[in-house]
N, C-alpha and C positions, 0 to 999 in steps of 0.2 A: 895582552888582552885577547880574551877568546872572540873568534867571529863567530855568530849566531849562523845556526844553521835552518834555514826553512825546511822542513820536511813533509812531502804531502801524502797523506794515507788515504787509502779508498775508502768508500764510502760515504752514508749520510749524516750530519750532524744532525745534534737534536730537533733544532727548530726545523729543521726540514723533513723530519718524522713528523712532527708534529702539524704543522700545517698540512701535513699528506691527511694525517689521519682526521683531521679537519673537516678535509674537503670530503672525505668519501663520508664522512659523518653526515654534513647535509645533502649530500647526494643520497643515501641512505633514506634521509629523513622523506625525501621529497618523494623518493617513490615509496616509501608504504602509505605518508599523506594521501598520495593518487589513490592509492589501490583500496583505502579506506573511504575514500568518497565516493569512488566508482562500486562500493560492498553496498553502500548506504543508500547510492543512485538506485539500484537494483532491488534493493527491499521495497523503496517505495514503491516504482515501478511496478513489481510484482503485485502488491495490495490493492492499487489502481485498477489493475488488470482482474484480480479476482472479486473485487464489489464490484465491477463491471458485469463481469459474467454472471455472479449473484443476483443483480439487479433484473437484466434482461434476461436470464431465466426464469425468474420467478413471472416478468411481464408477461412473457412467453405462456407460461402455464396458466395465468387467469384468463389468457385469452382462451383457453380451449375451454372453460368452463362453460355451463348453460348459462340460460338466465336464473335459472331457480337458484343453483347453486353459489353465483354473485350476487343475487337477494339476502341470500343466508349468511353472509358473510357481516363480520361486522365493523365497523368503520375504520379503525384502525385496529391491526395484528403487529406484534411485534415478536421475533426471534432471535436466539442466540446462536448464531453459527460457526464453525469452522472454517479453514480455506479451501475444505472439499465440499463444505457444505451442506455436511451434517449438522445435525442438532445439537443443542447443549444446551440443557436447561438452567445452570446456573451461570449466571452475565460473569460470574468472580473467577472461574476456571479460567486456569491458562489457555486450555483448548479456544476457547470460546472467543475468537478474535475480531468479528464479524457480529453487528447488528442489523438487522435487517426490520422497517418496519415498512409496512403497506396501509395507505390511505386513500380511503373510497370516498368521492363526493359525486352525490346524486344529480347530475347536471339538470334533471325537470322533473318534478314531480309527476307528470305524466306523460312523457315519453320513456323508453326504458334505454337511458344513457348515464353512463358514468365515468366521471374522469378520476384515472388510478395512478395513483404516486405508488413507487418502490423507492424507498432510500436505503442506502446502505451507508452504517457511522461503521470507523473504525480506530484505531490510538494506531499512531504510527511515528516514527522520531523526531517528526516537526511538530504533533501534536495530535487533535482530536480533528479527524478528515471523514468525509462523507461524499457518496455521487449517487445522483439521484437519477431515475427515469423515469416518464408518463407518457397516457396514453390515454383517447377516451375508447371505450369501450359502447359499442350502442348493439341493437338487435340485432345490425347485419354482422356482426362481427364474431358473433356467438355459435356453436356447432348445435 
């Protein structure tokens, strides 16, 4: 009868290639996961931050207007913007990622006061998002 001989050779058997390659697979996973939530955190972030600025610039700027030229205006304006802030006249352009509408209500017919909405809508990956700003506007406030 022959004795069996145990014989041991280096290295890794397959299951334990394969459990390796396993792990580093959802470790893998996990961090581009992050790094894509943290891409997506930052998009939004960004949009927030620029119909902010949108917003309160545009507030900005009817305040320095007269009275004549807040008379002449008309109740509600609406535009199509970019993220710098230019114009776009068609809402369907890609450029165009920014809406911006301005609404004027006459606070007294005869005082010369008005309370002015800016909102800005925009489409962003959770969906259809907007932030708004106001402000009344009266005689003293006008240059």
């Amino acid at each position: 009868m022959r004795s069996s001989q145990i014989t041991h050779k280096n290295g890794f058997t397959l299951i334990e290639v394969l459990v390796c390659v396993v792990l580093i697979s959802i470790g893998c996973f996990a961090a581009f996961n992050a790094q894509f939530s943290a891409l997506k955190t930052k998009t939004v972030s960004d949009n927030v931050m620029v119909a902010a600025i949108l917003a309160n610039s545009e507030l900005e700027r009817l305040k320095t207007l007269s009275q004549n030229e807040i008379s002449r205006l008309k109740d509600t304006v609406e535009d199509n913007l970019d993220r710098f802030g230019l114009a776009h006249p068609d809402s369907e352009s890609s450029e165009a990622l920014f809406r911006r509408e301005i609404k004027l209500f006459r606070e007294s017919p005869t005082a010369f006061s008005y309370h002015v909405e800016v909102i800005v809508h925009w489409r962003d990956i959770g969906g259809e998002r907007s932030i708004g700003r106001s402000a009344i506007l009266t005689g003293s406030t006008f240059s």
